[in-house]
Every structure is written in structure tokens, then in C-alpha cells.
N, C-alpha and C positions, 0 to 999 in steps of 0.2 A: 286206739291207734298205736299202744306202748312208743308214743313220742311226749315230749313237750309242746303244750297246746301253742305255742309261742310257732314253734314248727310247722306244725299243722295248718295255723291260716295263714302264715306264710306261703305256703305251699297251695293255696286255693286263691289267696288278694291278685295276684296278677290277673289271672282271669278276668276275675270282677272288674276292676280298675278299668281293663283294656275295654269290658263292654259298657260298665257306668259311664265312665267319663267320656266316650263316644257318643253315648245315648244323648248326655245329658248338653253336647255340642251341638248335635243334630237338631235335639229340640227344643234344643230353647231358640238357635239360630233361626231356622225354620217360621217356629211360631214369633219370633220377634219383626220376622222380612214378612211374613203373611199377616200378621198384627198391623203391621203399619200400613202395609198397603191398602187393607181391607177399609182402616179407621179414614182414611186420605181421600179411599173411595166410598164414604158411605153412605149407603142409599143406593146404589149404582148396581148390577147384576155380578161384576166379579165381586164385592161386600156381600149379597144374599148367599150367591154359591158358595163362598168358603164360611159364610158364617153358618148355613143347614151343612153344609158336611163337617165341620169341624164341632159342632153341638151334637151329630148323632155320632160320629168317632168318640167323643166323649163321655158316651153313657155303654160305650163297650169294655167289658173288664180285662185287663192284660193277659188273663189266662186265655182267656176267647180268642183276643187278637193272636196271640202266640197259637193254637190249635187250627185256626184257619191256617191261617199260614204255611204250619206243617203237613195241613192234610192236603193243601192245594198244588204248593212251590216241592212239598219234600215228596208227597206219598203221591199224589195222583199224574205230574207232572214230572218228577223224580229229577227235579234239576240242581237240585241244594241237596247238603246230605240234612240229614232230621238229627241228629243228636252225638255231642261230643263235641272237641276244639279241634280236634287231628283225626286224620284216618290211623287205627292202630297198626304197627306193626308194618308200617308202609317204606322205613326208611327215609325218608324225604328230609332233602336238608337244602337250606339256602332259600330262594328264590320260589323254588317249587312248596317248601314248604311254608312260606308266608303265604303264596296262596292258599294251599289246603286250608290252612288256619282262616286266612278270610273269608272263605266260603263257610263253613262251620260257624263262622258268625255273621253271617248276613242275615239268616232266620231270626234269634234272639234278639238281636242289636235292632231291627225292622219293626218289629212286635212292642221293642221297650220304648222305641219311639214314638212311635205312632201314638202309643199309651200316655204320652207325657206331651205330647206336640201341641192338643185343643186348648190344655191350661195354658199352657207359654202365649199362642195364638190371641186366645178372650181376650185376659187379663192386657197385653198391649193392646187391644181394638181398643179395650173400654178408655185404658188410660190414652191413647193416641186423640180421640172423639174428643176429650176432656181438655189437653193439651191443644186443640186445635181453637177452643173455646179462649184460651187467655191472651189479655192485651199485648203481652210479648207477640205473640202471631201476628194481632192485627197491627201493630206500628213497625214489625218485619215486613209486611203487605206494602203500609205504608211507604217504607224507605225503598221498595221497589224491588226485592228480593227475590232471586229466583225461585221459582217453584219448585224446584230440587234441592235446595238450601233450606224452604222452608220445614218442606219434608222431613229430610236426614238430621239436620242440624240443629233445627229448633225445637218442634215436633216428636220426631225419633229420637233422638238422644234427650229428652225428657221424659219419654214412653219407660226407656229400658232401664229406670230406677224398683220400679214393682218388680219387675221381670227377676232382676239381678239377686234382688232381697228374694224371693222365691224359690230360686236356686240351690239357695243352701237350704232351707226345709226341704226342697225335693231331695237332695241327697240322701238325704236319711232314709228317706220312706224307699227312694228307687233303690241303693245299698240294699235294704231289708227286702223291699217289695218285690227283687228282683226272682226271689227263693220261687215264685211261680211259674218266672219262667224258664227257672233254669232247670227245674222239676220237669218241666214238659219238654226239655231240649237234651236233659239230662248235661246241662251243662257242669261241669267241674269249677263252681267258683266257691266266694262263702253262703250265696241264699241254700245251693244244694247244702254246704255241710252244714246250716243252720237244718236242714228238713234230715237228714241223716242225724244229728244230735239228739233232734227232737226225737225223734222215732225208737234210739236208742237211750234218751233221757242219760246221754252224756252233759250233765250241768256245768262241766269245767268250759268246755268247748264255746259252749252259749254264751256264759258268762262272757268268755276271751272276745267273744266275737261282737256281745253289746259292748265291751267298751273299744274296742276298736271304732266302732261307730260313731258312738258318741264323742270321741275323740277325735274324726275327719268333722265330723258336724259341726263342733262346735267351734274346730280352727277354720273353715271353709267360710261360717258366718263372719269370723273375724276379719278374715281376709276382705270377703266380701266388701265390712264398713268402711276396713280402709281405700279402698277401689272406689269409694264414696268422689271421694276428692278428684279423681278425677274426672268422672263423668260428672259433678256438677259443683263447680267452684263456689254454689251459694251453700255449701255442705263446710260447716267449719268445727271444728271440735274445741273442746277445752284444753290449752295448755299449761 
């Protein structure tokens, strides 16, 4: 690239960022509102249907998810563009081109979610079923609590401790894992220049680019424990 590799991902993290940190809203919200509901209802037909679609969604690989997608919404139906963040050379400024840009990420962004949406999903059903099991519920029941209180308040916001912790390992992986589909979108973020590095076995780049990771990772977990405290005030640290 005759830059400084400090340059270089620079010049590719916005990308990433804009679709990671989307993705990783989408689904973890997504499977946390469908986790709970499913766990609240279960037994009941909307728990079966989201629990068989979100178990066989979950044994499809991101690359797959992302290829359907492109060949349905981009190539057969031609309504999304199939690869890049911008139309080139189109001029567009303002308004106009926040859309273009949003269109060019509705493929990727759809695909990284849907791929990461079953685990967020499970993991709250199991932990919600679990939560609905402890004497906190049944002497909330008792005190006459609403049904929507019990849900959100007691319930759910006991759920979304797994979830939370979760979060920051999926980082990592979705950061790294994203190289698949931005490979099939031909997206400009760091997974493509992780697969252009590789391919040219530039080692600087690589390098640059796992410690940048390892670097969100391991502040996002931090972050994370602190965010402990206030979802659940029995969470007390050492001072």
C-alpha cells in the first residue's frame, strides 16, 4: 500500500464499525425481545415457531446467509446493489448519499445479523425458562405483580446478564468473521483487507489489524463488567 499500516486501517475501521456495531444492535436486541418472549411463552406455538426457525437459522453459515441474499434481493430481483458502500463515481452528497451508503449496507448488515441473531435468541430462552424457575418470581406472583413487571423487570432483566457477557466474545469473532462477508459483498472494511493481506501475505497489516482487535475485545469486556452494576445491583466488586 507504500502507507503506514496505522493508515491503512484507518482508512478500512469506519466501514467495519458502521456494519459491526449495527449488526451487533440488531442482534443481540432482536434475540433478547424474541428470547424473552419465547421463554414467557413456553410450550405455547409462538415458543415452538421461533424456537424450529431460529435452531435451523442457526446451522446456516454467514457465507450462505450472505450468497442467498445476494443472489435473491441483489441479482435475481435487482433491488439492493450486490457489492461496495457507494455507487462510484456518482457524485452524491448529503442526503442522497446517506442513502446510497444505506442501501449498499442493507445486504451485509441483514446477512451479519441474521448469522449472530439464533445465539443471542437461545441463550436468553434458556436463561428466561431458568429465571422464571426462582423464588424471586414466585413471591413477585405473590405480592400481586403485574404480568408485564414480571416479565421485563424481573425476569428479563435477569435474562440479559449471559447475553451482555456474550457480547464482547462475539465481537471478536464478528470483527474477524465478518472477512466472509465482506469478501462476498466485496465490502471495503478490515475482514476484506484481512483476505487482501492474506492473499498478498502482507504480515504487517495482519499483525496491525489483530492487535487492533484484541484491543476493542478486551476494552468492550471491560466495559461490559463495569455495566455489571447496573443491571444487577447483587453484582459488587472489590474495593
Amino acid at each position: 500500500y507504500n502507507a503506514p499500516v496505522l493508515d491503512v486501517i484507518l482508512g478500512r475501521l469506519p466501514w467495519t464499525l458502521l456494519l459491526v456495531d449495527l449488526s451487533l444492535v440488531l442482534s443481540t436486541g432482536i434475540g433478547i425481545a424474541l428470547g424473552i418472549e419465547s421463554g414467557w411463552r413456553r410450550g405455547s406455538r409462538t415458543d415452538k415457531a421461533l424456537l424450529s426457525g431460529m435452531m435451523s437459522l442457526n446451522g446456516f453459515p454467514d457465507f450462505f446467509i450472505g450468497m442467498v441474499l445476494l443472489l435473491v434481493f441483489g441479482v435475481t430481483l435487482g433491488l439492493l446493489p450486490i457489492s461496495g458502500v457507494m455507487t462510484p463515481y456518482s457524485g452524491l452528497s448529503g442526503g442522497a448519499l446517506l442513502w446510497d451508503v444505506f442501501r449498499h449496507l442493507i445486504l451485509p448488515l441483514t446477512a451479519l445479523t441474521l448469522t449472530h441473531v439464533a445465539s443471542g435468541y437461545l441463550l436468553t430462552r434458556n436463561t428466561m425458562i431458568g429465571a422464571l424457575k426462582e423464588p424471586y418470581m414466585l413471591t413477585a406472583r405473590a405480592k400481586g405483580v403485574r404480568p408485564h413487571v414480571l416479565k421485563y423487570r424481573h425476569a428479563g432483566r435477569n435474562s440479559m446478564l449471559p447475553v451482555i457477557t456474550m457480547t464482547g466474545v462475539w465481537l471478536g469473532r464478528v470483527m474477524t468473521g465478518t472477512i466472509f462477508i465482506e469478501i462476498i459483498f466485496s465490502y471495503p472494511g478490515l475482514g476484506y483487507l484481512m483476505y487482501e493481506s492474506l492473499m498478498l501475505r502482507d504480515y504487517a497489516i495482519i499483525q496491525g489489524v489483530m492487535l487492533l482487535v484484541t484491543t476493542v475485545v478486551l476494552a468492550v469486556n471491560f466495559l461490559i463488567d463495569l455495566s455489571y452494576i447496573r443491571l444487577d445491583p447483587r453484582v459488587e466488586y472489590a474495593r
